[in-house]
C-alpha positions as CSV (number, residue, x, y, z in Angstrom):
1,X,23.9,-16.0,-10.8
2,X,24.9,-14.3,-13.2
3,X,22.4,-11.3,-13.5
4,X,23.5,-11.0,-9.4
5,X,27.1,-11.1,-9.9
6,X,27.2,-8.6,-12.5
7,X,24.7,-6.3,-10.8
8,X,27.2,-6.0,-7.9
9,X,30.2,-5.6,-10.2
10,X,28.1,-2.7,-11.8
11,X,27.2,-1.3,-8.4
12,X,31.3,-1.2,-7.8
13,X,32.0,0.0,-10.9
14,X,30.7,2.9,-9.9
15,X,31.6,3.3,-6.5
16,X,35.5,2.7,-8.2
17,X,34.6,5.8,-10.5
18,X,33.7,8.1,-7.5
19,X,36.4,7.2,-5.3
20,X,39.2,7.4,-8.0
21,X,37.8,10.6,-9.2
22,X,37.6,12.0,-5.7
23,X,41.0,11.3,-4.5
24,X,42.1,12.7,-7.5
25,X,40.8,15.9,-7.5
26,X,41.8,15.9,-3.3
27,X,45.3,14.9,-4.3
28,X,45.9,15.8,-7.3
29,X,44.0,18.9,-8.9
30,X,41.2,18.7,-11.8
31,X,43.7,17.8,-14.4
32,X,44.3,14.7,-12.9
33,X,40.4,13.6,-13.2
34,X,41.1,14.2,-17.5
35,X,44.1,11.8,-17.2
36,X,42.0,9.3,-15.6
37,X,39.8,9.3,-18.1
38,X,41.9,9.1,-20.9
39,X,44.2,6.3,-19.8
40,X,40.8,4.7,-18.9
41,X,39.8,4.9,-22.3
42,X,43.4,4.2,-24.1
43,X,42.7,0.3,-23.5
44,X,39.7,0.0,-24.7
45,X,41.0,1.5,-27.9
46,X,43.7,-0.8,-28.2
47,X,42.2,-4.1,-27.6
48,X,39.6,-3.4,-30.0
49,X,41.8,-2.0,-32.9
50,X,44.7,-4.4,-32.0
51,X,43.9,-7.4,-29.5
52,X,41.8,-9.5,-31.6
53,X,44.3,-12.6,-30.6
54,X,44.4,-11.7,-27.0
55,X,40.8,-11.1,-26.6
56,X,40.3,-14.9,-28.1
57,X,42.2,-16.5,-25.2
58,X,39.7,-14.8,-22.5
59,X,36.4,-15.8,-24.3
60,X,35.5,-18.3,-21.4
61,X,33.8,-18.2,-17.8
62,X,37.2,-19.7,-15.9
63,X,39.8,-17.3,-18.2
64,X,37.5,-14.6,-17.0
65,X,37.2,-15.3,-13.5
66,X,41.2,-15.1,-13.6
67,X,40.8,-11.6,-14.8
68,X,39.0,-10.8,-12.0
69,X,41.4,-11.9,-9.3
70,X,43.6,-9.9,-10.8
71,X,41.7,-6.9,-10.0
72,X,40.4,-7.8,-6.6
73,X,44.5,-7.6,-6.1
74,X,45.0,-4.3,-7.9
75,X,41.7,-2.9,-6.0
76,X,41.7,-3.4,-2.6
77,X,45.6,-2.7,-2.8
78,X,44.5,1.2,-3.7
79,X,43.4,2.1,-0.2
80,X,47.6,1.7,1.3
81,X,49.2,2.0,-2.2
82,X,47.9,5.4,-3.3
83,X,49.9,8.0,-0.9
84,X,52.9,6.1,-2.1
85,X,52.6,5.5,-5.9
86,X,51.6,9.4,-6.3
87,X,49.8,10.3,-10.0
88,X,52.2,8.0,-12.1
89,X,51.2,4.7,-9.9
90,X,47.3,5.9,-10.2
91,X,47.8,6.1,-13.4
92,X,49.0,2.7,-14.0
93,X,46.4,1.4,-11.9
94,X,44.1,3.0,-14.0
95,X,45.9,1.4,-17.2
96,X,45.8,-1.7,-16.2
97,X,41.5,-1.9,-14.5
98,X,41.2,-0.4,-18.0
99,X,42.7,-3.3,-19.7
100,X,40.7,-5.7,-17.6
101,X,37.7,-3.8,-18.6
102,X,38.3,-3.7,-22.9
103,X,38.9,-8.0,-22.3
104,X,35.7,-9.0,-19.8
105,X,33.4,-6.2,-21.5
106,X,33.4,-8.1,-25.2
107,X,34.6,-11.4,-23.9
108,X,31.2,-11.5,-21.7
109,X,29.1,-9.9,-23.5
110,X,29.9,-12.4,-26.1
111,X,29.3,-15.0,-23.3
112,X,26.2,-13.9,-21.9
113,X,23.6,-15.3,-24.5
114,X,25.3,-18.9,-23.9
115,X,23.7,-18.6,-20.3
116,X,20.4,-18.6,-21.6
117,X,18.3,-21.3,-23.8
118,X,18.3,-21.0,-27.4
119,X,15.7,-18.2,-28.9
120,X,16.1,-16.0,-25.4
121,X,18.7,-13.7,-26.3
122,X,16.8,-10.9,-26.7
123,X,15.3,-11.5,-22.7
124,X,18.6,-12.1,-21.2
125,X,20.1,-9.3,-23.4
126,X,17.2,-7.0,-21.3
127,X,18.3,-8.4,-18.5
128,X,21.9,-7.4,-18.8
129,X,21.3,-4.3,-20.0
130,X,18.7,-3.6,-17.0
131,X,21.5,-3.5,-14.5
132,X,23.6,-1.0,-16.4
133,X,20.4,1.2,-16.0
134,X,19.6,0.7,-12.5
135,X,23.2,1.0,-11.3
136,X,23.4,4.4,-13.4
137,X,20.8,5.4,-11.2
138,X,21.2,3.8,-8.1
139,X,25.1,3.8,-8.3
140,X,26.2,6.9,-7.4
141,X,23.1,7.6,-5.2
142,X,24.3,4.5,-2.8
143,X,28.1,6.0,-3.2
144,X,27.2,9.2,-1.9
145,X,25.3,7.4,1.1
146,X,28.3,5.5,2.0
147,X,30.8,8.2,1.6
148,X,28.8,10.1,4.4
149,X,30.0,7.4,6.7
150,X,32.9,5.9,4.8
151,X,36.3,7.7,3.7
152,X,36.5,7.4,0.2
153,X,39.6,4.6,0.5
154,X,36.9,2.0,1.8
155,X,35.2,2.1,-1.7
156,X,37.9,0.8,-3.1
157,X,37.4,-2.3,-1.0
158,X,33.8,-2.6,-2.1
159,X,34.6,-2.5,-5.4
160,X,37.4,-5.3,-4.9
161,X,34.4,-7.3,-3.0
162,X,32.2,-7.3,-5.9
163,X,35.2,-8.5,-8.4
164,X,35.5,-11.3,-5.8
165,X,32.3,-12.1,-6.0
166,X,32.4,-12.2,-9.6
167,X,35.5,-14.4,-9.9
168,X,33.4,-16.8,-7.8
169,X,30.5,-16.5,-10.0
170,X,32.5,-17.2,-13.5
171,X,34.1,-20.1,-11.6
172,X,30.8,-21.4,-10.9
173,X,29.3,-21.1,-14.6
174,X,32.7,-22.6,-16.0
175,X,31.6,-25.8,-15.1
176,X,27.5,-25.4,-16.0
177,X,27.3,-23.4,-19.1
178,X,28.8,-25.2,-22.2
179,X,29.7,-22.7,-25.4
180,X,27.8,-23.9,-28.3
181,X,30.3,-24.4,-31.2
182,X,29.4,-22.0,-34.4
183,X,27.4,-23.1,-37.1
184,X,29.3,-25.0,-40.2
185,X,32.5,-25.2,-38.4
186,X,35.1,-27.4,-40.7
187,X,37.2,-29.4,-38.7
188,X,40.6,-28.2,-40.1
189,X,39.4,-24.3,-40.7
190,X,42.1,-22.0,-39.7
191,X,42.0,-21.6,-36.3
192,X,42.9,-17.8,-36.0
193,X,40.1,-17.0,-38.3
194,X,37.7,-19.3,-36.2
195,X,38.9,-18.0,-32.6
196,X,40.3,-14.5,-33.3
197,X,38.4,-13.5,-36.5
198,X,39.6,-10.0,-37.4
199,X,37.1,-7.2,-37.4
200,X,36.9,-6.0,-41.1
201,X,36.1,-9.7,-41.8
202,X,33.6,-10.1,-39.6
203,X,32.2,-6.8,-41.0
204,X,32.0,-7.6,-44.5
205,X,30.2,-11.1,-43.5
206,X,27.5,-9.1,-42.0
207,X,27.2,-5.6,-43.3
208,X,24.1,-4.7,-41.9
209,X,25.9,-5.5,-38.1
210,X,28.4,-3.2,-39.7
211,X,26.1,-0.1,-40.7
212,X,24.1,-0.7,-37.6
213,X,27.3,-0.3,-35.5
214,X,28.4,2.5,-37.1
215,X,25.0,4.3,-36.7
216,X,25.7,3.5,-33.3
217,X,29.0,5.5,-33.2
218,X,27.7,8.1,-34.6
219,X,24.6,8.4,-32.5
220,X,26.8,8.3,-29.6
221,X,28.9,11.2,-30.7
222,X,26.2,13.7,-31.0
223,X,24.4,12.2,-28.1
224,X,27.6,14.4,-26.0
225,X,25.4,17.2,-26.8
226,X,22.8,16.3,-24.5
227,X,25.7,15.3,-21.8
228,X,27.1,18.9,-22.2
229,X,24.3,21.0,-22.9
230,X,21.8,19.8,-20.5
231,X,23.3,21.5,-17.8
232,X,24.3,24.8,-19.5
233,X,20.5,25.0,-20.6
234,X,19.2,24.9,-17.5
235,X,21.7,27.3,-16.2
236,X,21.9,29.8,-19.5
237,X,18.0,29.4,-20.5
238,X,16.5,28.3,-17.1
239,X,18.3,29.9,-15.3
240,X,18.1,26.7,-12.8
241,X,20.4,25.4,-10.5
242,X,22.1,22.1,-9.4
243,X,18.9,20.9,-7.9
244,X,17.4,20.8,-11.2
245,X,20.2,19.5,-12.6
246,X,19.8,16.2,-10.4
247,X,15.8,16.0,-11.1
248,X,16.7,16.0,-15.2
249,X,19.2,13.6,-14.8
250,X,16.8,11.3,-12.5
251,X,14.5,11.6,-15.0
252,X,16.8,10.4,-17.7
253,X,17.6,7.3,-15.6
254,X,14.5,6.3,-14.7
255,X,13.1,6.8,-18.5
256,X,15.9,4.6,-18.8
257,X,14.9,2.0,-16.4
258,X,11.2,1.9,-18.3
259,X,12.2,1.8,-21.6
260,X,14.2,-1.3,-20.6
261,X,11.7,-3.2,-18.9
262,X,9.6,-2.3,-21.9
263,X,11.9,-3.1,-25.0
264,X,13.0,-6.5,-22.8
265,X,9.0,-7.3,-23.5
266,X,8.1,-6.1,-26.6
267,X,8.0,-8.7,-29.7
268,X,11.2,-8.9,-31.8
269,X,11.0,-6.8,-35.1
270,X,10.9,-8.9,-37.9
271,X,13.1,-6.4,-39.7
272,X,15.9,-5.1,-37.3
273,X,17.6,-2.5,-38.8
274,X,14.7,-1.2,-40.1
275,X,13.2,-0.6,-36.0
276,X,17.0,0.2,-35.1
277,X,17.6,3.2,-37.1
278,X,14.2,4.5,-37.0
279,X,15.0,4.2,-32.7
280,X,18.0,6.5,-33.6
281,X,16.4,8.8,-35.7
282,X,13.9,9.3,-32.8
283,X,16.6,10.4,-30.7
284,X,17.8,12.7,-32.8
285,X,14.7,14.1,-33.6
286,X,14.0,14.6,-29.5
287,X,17.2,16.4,-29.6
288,X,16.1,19.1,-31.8
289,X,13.0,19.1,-29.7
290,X,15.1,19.8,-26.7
291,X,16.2,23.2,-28.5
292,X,12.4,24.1,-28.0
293,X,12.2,23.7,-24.4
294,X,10.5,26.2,-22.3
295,X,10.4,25.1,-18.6
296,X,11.6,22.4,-16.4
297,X,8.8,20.5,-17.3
298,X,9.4,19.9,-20.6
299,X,13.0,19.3,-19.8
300,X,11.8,16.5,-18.0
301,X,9.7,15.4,-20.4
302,X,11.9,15.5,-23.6
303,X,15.2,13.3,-21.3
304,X,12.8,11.0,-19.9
305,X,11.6,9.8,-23.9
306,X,15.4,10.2,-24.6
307,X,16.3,7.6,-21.9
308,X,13.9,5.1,-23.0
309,X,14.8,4.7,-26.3
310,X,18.7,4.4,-25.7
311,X,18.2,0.9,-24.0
312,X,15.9,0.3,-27.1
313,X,18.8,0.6,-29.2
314,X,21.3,-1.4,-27.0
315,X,18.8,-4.0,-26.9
316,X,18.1,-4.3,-30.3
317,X,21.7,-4.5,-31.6
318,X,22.7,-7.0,-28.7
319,X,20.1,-9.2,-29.7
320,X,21.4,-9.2,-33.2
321,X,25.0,-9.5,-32.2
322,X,23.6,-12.4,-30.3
323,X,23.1,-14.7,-33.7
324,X,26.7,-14.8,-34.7
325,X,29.0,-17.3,-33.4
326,X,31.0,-16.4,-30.1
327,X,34.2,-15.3,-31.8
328,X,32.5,-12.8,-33.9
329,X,30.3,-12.1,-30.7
330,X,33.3,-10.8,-29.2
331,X,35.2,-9.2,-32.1
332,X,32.3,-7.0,-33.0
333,X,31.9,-6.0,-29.3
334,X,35.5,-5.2,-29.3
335,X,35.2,-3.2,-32.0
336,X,32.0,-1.5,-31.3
337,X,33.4,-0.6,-27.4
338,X,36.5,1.0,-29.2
339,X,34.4,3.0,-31.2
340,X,32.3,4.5,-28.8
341,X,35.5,5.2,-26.8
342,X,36.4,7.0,-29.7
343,X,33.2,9.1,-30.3
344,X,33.3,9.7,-26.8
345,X,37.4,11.3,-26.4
346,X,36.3,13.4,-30.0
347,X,33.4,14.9,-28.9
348,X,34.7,16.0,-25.7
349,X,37.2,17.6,-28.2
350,X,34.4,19.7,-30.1
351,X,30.8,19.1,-28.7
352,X,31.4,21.4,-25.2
353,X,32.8,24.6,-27.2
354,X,29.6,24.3,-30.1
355,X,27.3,24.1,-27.2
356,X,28.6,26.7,-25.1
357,X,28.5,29.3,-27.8
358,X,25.3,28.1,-29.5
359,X,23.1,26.1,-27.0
360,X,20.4,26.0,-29.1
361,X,22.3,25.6,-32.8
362,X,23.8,22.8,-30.8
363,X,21.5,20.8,-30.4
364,X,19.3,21.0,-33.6
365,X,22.8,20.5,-35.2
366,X,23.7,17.4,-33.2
367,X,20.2,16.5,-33.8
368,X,19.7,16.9,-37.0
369,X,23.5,15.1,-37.5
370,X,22.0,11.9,-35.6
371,X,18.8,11.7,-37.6
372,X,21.3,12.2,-41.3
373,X,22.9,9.0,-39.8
374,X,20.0,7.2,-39.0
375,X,18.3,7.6,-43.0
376,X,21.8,6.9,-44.5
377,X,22.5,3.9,-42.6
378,X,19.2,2.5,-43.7
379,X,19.5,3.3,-47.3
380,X,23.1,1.6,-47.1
381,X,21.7,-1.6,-45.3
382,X,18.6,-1.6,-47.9
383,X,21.2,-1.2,-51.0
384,X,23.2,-3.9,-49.4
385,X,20.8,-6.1,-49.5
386,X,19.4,-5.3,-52.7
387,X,23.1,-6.1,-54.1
388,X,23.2,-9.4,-52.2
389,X,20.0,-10.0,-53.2
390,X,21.2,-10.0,-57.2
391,X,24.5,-11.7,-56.8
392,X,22.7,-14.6,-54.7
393,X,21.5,-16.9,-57.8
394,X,17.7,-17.9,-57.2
395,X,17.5,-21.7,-55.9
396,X,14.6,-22.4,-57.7
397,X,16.3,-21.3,-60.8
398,X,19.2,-23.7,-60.4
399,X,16.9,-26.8,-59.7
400,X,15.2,-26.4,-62.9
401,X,18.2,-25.6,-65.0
402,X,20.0,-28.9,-63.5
């Protein structure tokens, strides 16, 4: 039920994108499609820096399904409401489907392992992740089909179908999944450090989480270069065109697809970080690679590998996330969303103009950058642990000296 539901809400998602960005380039110019995506964006920075209390109160199936009630309203309203509220009332719409997004993205997330039985977080973390990778594919494929037939306003009413169908679904596993309570709860422990832990503590309870995440930031920022510089390589060093273009990028997503199915299968390493920044340094390292292309082929090639290792990663860190305690779950999600969000806004800011002037410096830079990350995070989880590993007193040690 819940695989279903969210597969439709992804499949809207999308269509939600397309329409919003289409009627605002028709209506309001291409400057309007870079506000969208920064007031899209400002929430998720917000609730993750600031809304560690607010995110609390919607880390449950029934507070969620409210959520999404809300934004059946907001969505299917767009279709009569948007020659009326012009770029300002877009723009609040946009604020406040954004908001909705930074609260249910963490808050289920955090929920989603609780579905499952105890030991399968790793399957149903697959799972999850799998329809993020078929909708990237399929998405805008079906949106395109139905905007041959459709005007763009009736997407809006899919995607306020799907949240529909979604409020019904977290309705439905209120009442069937119970949260399990976190390990060595006290009875009178402060509540706001059980039920809205703040970030930084949650960090420094589990540093590895905390280096991995990070890696994961700063992955993301360099993987812009790939987002940016695919297209001017083809055009610049191919000298390709747009149908090219659309067989890289179905090659990416379908990579993407595989390496999902495949990480969702494969055993769990018995040392996570260790298989989790060696999966990032990969990418990196396939990014210099890219600066080494010759043909289409090899284009192909090189963002097919590159897709199926970036569910690896997301899989692998989910399944780790999955271990903590729900309020941590979601706290560290929160966090994690806001920094990609960030690494996504700042390399907008700087990765497009490198590219451009330097395709190939580009990415062997970016490359390079991603695969520095990768070794340092791994020597700072691997001193970490050394230093825990000397302040913890041996156990055997303290039974024989009592």
């Amino acid at each position: 039920m819940l695989w279903l539901s969210e597969t439709l809400s992804a499949l809207g998602d999308r269509f939600f994108t397309l329409a919003l960005m289409w009627t605002a380039w028709a209506r309001f110019g291409a400057p309007a499609m870079g506000i969208v995506v920064i007031v899209e964006s400002v929430p998720h920075l917000l609730v993750g820096a600031f809304g560690r209390r607010l995110l609390a109160r919607f880390v449950a199936f029934r507070a969620l399904a409210a959520v999404e009630a809300v934004q059946v309203l907001v969505v299917g309203a767009m279709p009569w409401l948007q020659d009326s509220i012009g770029l300002l009332g877009v723009v609040l719409v946009i604020a406040a489907v954004g908001t909705a997004d930074a609260i249910t993205g963490p808050s289920l997330g955090a929920l989603v392992p609780e579905a499952a039985p105890v030991g399968q977080a790793k399957e149903i973390t697959g799972l999850m992740a799998l329809t993020g990778n078929a909708t990237w594919v399929l998405g805008p494929g079906a949106a395109a089909c139905l905007l041959a037939v459709l005007p763009a306003e009736r997407l809006f009413l899919l995607d306020a179908l799907t949240f529909a169908v979604s409020a019904c679904a977290f309705v439905w596993l209120a009442r069937r999944v119970v949260v399990r309570p976190a390990p060595g709860r006290v009875p009178d422990e402060d509540a706001s450090a059980v039920g809205a832990p703040r970030a930084r503590d949650v960090l420094r309870r589990h540093p590895r989480l905390g280096a991995a995440i990070g890696l994961n930031i700063v992955g993301e920022f360099f993987a812009a270069v790939a987002t940016v510089g695919i297209p001017i390589w083809l055009t610049t060093r191919l000298h390709a065109g747009a149908s090219a273009y659309g067989v890289v990028i179905t090659a990416m997503g379908v990579g993407a697809v595989a390496g999902n199915l495949l990480a969702g299968h494969l055993p769990t390493p018995k040392r996570f970080t260790r298989a989790y920044c060696l999966v990032w340094a990969a990418r990196g390292a396939l990014l210099v690679v890219f600066a080494f292309t010759q043909g289409l082929g090899q284009v192909v090639a090189v963002t097919a590998v590159a897709g199926a290792l970036s569910p690896a990663a997301a899989i692998l860190l989910g399944t780790e996330v999955a271990t903590l305690p729900v309020p941590e779950r979601a706290r560290l999600m929160a966090a994690d969303i806001a920094g990609l969000h960030t690494a996504g806004m700042g390399s907008m800011l700087v990765i497009p103009a490198l590219v451009a002037a330097a395709p190939v410096l580009g990415f062997v830079a970016g490359g390079a950058a991603t695969v520095l990350a990768g070794a340092l995070a791994w020597g700072a989880i691997a001193l970490t642990g050394r230093r825990q590993a000397v302040a913890e007193p041996d156990e055997d040690r303290l039974l024989v000296r009592t």
